[in-house]
C-alpha positions as CSV (number, residue, x, y, z in Angstrom):
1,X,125.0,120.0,118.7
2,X,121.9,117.9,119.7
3,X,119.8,117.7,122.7
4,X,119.4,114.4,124.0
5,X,117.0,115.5,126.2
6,X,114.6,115.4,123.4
7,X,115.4,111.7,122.5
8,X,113.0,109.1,123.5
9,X,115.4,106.4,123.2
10,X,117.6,108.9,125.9
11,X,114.5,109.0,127.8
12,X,114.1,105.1,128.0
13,X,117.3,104.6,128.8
14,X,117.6,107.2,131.7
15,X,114.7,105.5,133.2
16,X,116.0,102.0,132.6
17,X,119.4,102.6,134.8
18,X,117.4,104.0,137.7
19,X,115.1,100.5,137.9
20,X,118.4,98.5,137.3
21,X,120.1,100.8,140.3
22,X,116.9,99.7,142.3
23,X,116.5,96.5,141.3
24,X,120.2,95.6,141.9
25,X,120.0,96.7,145.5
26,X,118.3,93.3,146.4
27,X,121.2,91.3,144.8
28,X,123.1,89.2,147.0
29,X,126.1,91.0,148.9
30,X,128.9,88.7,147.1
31,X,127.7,89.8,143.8
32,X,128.7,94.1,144.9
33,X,131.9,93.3,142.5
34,X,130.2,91.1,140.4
35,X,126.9,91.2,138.8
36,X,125.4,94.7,140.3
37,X,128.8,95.9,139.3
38,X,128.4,95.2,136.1
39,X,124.7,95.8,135.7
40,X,125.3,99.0,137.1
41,X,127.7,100.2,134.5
42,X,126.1,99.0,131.6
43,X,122.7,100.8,132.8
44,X,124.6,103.6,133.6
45,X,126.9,103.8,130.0
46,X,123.2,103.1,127.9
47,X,122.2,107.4,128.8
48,X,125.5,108.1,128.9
49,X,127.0,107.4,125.4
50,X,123.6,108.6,123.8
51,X,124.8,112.3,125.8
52,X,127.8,111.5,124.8
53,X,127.3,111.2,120.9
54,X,124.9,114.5,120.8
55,X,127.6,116.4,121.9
56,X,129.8,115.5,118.7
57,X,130.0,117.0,115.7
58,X,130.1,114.8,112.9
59,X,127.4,112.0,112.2
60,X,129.2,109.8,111.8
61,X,130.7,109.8,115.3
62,X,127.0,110.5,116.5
63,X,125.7,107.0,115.1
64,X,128.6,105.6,116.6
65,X,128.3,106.7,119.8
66,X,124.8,105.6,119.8
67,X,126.0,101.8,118.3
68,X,128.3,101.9,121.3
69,X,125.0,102.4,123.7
70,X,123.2,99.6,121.6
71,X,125.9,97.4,122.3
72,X,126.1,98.4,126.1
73,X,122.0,98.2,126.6
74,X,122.5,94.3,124.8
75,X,124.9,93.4,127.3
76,X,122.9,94.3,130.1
77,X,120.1,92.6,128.5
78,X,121.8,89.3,128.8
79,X,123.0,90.5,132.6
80,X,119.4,90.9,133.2
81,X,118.4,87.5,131.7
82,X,121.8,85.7,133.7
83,X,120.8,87.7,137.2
84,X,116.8,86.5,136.3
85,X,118.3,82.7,135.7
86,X,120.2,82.7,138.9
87,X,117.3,83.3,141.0
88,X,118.3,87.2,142.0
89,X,115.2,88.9,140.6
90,X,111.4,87.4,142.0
91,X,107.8,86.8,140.4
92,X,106.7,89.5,138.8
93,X,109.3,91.5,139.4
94,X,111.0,91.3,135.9
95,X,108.4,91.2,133.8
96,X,108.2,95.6,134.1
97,X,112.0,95.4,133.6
98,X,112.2,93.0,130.5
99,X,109.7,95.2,129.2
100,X,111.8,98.4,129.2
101,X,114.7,96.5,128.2
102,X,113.1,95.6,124.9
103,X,111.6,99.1,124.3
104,X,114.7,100.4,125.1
105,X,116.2,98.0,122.1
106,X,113.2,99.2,119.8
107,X,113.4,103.0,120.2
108,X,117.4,103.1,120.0
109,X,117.6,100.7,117.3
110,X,115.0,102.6,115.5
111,X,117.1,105.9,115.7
112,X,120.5,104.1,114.5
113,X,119.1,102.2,111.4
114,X,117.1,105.8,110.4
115,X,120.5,107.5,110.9
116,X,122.4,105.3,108.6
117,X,119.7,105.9,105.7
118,X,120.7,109.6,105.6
């Protein structure tokens, strides 16, 4: 079994739902269902997949868990850029976030490509 505490790429991505769970409290009230709904989840499923794959066995079901995560932390990527588009998110305020996002990318993407070398 793995610790995931002692991934960065776990790291980044805890810290990454708790700005989107703050940054998506400003969102407009008709978007609850909609966009901060699904922000929220893919923020939230990002940690949660990486925890999730440690706790397997196998390898193989380890890198896919974490594919799953990469997959999730794209998607809210693009929610990110759509919410930024649609005038949600302010100035400067998602400069810090688009910054994590793509570390977030870098670290996890790192750790799935050296994965499938072994």
């Amino acid at each position: 079994m793995r610790d995931h505490t002692k991934l960065r790429a776990f790291e980044l991505a805890d810290e990454l739902a708790i700005m989107i769970y703050q940054i998506t409290t400003v969102f407009p009230k008709e978007e609850i269902y909609g966009l901060t709904s699904q922000m929220r989840r893919a923020a939230v499923s990002v940690p949660s997949d990486i925890v999730e794959g440690c706790a397997r066995e196998s390898q193989v079901e380890y890198l896919r868990f974490l594919e799953i995560a990469f997959g999730s932390l794209r998607e809210l990527h693009y929610q990110f850029n759509l919410a930024k588009r649609l005038g949600y998110l302010k100035g400067d305020d998602f400069s810090n976030y688009d910054l994590k996002l793509v570390e977030t990318e870098k670290v996890l993407g790192a750790l799935i490509r050296s994965l499938r070398k072994i």
